[in-house]
N, C-alpha and C positions, 0 to 999 in steps of 0.2 A: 203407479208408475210416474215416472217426471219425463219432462222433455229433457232430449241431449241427442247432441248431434254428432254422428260416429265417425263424421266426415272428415280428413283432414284439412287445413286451413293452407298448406304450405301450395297449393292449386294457386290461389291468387296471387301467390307472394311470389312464385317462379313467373308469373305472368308480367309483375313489376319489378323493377331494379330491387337487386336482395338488398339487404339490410343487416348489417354484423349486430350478433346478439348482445344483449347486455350493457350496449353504449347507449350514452346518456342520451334523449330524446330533445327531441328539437324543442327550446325555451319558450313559452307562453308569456305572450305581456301583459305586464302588468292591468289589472283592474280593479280599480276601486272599489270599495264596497259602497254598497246602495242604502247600507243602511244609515237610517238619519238618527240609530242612538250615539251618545257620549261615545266617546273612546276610552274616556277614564270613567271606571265603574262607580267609583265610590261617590262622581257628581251627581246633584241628585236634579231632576227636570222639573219646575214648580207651571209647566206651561208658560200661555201664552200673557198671561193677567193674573192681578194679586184679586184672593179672593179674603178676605176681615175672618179674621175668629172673631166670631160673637159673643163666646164664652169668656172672650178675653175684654170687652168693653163695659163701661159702664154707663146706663141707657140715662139713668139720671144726672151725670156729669156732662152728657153731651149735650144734652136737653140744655143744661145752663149755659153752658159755653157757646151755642148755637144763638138762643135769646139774648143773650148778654147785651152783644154791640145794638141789638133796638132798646133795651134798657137805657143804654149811655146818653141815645140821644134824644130820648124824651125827657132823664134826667141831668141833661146837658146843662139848663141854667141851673138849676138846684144843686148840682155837685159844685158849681163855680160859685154861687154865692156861699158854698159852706164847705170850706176845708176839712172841717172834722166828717162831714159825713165818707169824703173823700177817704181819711186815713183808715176812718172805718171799715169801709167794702176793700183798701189793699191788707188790711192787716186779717178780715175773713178770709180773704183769698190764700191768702200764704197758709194761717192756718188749718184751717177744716180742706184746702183744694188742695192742697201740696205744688201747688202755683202748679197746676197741672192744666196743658193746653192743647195735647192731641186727644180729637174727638175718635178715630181709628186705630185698633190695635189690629195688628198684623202675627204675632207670635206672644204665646205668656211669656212672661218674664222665667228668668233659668230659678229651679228653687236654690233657697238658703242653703250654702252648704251643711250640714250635718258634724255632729262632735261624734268623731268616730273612735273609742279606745284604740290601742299602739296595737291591741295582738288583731282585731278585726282587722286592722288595715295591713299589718304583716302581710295578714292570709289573702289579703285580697290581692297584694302584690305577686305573691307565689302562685297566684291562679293561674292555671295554665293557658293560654290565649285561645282562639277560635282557631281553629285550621282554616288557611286562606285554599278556597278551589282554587284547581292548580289552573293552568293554562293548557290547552288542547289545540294545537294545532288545525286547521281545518284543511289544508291543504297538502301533498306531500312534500318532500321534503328533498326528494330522489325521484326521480324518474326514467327506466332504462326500458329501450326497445326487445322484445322479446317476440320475435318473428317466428311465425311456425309453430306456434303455442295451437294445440288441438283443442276445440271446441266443444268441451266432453263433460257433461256432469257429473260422469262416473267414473270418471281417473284423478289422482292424486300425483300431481306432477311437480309438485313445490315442497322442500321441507330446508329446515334450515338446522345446523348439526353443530354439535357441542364448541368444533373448533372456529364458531363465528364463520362457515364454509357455508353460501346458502348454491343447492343445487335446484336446476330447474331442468324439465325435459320439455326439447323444441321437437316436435318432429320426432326423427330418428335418435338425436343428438342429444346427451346430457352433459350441461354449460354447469361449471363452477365461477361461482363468484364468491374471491373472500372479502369480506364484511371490511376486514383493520386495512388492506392493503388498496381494497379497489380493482384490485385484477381479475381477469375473467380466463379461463383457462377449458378446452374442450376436453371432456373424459374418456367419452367412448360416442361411436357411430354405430348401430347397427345396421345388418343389412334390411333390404324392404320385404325379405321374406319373414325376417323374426319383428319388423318395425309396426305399427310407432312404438316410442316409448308410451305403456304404460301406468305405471308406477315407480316411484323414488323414494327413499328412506333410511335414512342415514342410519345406523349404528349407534351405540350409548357411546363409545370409546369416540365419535367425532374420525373416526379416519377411514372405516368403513363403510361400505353404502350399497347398498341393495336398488337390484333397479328391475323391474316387472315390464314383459312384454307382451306382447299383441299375441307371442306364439304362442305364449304361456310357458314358457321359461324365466326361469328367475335367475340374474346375474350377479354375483357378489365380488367388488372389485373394492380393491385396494388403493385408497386416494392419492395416497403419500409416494407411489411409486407407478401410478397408473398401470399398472395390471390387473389381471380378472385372474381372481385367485380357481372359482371354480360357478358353475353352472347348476342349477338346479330342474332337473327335467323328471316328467312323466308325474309330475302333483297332481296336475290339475290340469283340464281339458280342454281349455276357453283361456282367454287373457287374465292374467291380473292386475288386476286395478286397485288394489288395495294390499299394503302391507304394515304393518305392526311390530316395533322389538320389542322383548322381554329379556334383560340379560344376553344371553346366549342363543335364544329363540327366535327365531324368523318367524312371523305369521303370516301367511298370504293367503287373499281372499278374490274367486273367480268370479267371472261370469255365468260356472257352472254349477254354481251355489254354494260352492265346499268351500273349507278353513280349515287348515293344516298348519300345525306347529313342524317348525322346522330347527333343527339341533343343527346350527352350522357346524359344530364341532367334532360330527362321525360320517363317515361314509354312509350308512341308510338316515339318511337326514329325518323323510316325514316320520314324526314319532307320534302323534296325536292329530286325530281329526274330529271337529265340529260340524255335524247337518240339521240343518232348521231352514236355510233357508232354499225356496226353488227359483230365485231368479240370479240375479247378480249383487255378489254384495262390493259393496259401493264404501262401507266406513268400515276400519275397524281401530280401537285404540284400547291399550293396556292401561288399566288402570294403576298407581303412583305406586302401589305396595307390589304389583304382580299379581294379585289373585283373583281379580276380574277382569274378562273382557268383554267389552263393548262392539255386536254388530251392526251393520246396519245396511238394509238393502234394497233393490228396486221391488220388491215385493212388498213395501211399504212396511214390515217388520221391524225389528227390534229384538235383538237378544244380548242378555246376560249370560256371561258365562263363566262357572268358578271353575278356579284350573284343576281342581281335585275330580273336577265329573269330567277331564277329557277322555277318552279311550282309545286305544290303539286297536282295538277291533270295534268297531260300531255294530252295534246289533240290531237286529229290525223289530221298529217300533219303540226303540230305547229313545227317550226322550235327555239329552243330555245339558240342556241347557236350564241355567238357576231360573230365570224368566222371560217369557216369550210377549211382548208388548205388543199391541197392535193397535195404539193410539190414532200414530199418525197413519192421514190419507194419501200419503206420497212415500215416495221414494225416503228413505234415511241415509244419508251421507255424511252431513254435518255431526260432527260428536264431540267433544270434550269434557273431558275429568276436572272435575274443582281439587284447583289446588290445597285448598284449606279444610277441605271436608269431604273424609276420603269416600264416603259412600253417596258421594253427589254428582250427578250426572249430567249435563245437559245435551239435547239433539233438538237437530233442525231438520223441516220435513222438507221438500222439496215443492213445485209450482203449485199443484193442488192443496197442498198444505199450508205451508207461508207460518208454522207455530215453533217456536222456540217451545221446549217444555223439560221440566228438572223432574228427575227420579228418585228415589230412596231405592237404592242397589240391592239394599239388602232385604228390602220386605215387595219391592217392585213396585209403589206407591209413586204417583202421579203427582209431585206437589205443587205444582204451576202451569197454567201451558198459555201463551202469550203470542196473539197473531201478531205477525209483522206488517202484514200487507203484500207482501213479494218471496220468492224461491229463497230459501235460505241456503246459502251453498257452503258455510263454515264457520265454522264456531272459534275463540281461543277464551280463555282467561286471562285476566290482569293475576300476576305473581303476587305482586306487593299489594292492590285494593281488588275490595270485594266488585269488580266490576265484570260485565263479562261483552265480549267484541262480537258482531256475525257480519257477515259479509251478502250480500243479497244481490239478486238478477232484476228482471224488471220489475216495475219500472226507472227506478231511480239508479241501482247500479252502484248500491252506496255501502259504505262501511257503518254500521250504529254499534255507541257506546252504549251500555248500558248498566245502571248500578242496581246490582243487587242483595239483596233481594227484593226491593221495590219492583226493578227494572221500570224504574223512567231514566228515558234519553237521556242522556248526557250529551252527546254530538253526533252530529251525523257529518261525513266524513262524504265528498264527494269527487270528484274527478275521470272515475272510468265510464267509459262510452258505452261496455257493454259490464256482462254480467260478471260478476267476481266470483270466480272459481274456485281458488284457490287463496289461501295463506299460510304462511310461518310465521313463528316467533324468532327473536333473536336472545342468542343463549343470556343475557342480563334481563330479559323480560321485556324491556323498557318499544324496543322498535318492530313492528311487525311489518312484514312482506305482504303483497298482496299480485296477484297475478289474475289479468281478466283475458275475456275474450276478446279486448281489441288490443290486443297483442302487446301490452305494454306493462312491465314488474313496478309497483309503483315501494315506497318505502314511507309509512309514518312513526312521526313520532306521538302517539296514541298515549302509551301505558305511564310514560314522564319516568323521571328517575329514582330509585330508591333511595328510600331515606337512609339506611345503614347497608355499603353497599356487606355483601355475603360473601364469604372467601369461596371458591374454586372448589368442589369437592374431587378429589384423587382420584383418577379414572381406573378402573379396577377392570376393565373389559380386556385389556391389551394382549393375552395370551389366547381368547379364545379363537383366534382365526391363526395360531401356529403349527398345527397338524392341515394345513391346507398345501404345503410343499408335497406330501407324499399321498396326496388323494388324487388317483389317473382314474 
């Protein structure tokens, strides 16, 4: 189990002068940085003092040029009575010394350039250059007040949806904010009998959004026109805290341990149901093709599951799922699908845990597992590089980059007071949300921009919520 606090946050904030959601937060001043390197990387720091290559001297040239000047003047009268001895030692000197008069060498000299044939140097010119590391912002970039944000490690109240719309649940209240425009717009209140929100999760089509409650009702509401096309009751028993799309498919996952697929498209919606686990599950996410899903829950488990072994009658003792984990020693909430590799998986365990660790989906295979130090409370992938983001609670509170599959650091990402609960992506990859518990959406620019940006793929969803007019 992980810690999480079931308590609402909106107690202290009725206590203080409220606070409208989603505006921008009060400016921080400027400070310095502490650090005493360069600012420009490529300067290089030789310290405080020159230290002599030795390999670059010559012990017997100094040796002479050292003795010399007592030479001159014990041969002081002798070179003045005899010219010729005179022309003699300048014209050795020029010769055999190269009139050479530094006893310290500091750097070799650069070598001879090289005769290099026309096609070597061709090729050398069409070598392709180094990739410069990009830049990483360390601080965000946006920051907006988010009041009434519940203190919950096992709700999912932030997702950000195809049409650049990111939705967040305060409290009772699910806030839109669009990405292009900047405006914040309220969707829906419920009341404190069905409240809080939660769970949130937009739709493939970006216009639809799914929103999970306390009562365990599931509300499916139409963005574009703020109405609630229709209700989903008697699933499940306990709240939902987790939901999932697939096409046309609603997944929502309780606190009663069940996972039910939902056909928003017919009046008997639940068509397939998932059991494995007996506490609350906490993650669930579709994998890129459709045919696995990922759960994850306070029971500290892990399940895979192919969509060919769901069953609309469960039978007892029927074991339904492809693989049942039980690595991690917490809670599993954190999850995400590698974009690039579609049987790759990564989960984050929760405070007794503190392990990021990567699966092979299809044979259930363990190939990494990498403590963080702290609660790991969300995972994303970078779209464009192999890297992959988690979000963590105490004690730092920090967002870390990470490239994989080494996974060393890349950045650590600081700013929130308390723990990071929550993230989204933004539909180009490039910017992720991040939402904590001191009540504040913060926005980076983490993932940098793509190299060739991808055109828009054609939403193909838009017909499945048109039989919702005559469903009473």
């Amino acid at each position: 189990m992980d810690a999480g606090s079931h308590s609402i946050s909106s107690e202290k904030s009725r206590a203080a002068a409220p606070r409208p959601p989603l505006q921008e937060a009060g400016s921080r001043p400027y400070m310095p940085s502490l650090s005493t390197g360069s600012r420009n990387p490529s300067a290089k720091c030789y310290g405080d003092r020159f230290i002599p290559d030795r390999s670059a001297m010559d012990m017997d040239m100094a040796h002479y040029l050292l003795t010399e000047p007592k030479k001159d003047k014990e041969n002081a009268a002798a070179v003045a009575a005899s010219p010729s001895k005179e022309a003699y030692r300048r014209l050795l000197a020029e010769k055999l010394l190269n009139n050479r008069t530094r006893i310290l060498a500091f750097r070799n000299k650069p070598p001879e350039p090289e005769n290099v044939s026309t096609d070597a140097a061709s090729s050398h010119l069409q070598a392709r250059p180094a990739k410069q590391r990009r830049h990483i912002p360390q601080s965000a970039e946006r920051t907006l007040d988010a009041p009434d944000l519940v203190d919950d490690y096992y709700l999912n109240l932030l997702d950000w949806g195809s049409n650049n719309v990111l939705s967040i649940a305060l409290g009772d209240t699910v806030y839109l904010w669009d990405a292009s425009s900047g405006s914040t717009s309220e969707l829906v209140t419920v009341d404190e009998d069905n409240g809080p929100i939660t769970s949130v999760s937009w739709a493939p089509d970006g216009r639809h959004i799914a929103v999970g409650l306390n009562s365990s009702d599931v509300q499916l509401w139409d963005t574009s026109s703020n109405r609630l096309l229709r209700t989903l009751r008697g699933v499940h028993e306990a709240r939902v805290g987790s939901l999932a799309w697939n096409n046309s498919i609603l997944t929502t996952g309780s606190m009663d341990g069940k996972i039910v697929n939902n056909d928003v498209r017919i009046r008997n919606h639940a068509v397939q149901t998932y059991e494995g686990h007996s506490q609350e599950v906490c993650g669930l996410k579709w994998s890129g093709s459709g045919q696995q899903l990922a759960s994850g829950g306070n029971d500290n488990l892990l399940h895979i599951w192919d969509v060919s072994m769901a069953s609309s009658v469960p039978s007892a003792g029927r074991n339904q799922w492809l693989h049942r984990l039980e690595d991690h020693m917490a809670a599993v909430k954190a999850l995400a699908w590698c974009p690039f590799q579609s049987n790759l998986l990564a989960t984050g365990g929760g405070g007794s845990d503190r392990c990021i660790k990567f699966w092979n989906t299809h044979t259930g295979a363990c190939l990494n597992s990498v403590d963080t130090g702290s609660q790991v409370c969300a995972l994303l992938w970078n779209k464009n590089e192999r890297e992959l983001l988690s979000s963590h609670g105490f004690t730092q509170n920090q967002l870390t980059l990470w490239k994989y599959p080494s996974m060393v650091k890349m950045a650590e990402l600081t700013g929130h007071t308390s723990r990071v609960l929550f993230m989204a992506q933004s539909p180009d990859g490039c910017t992720v949300a991040s939402a904590a518990a001191d009540e504040t959406l913060r926005f980076w620019n983490v993932f940098g921009t793509p190299e060739t940006p991808k055109p828009a793929a054609k939403a193909s969803y838009t017909g499945m919520f048109n039989s919702f007019n005559h469903i009473r």
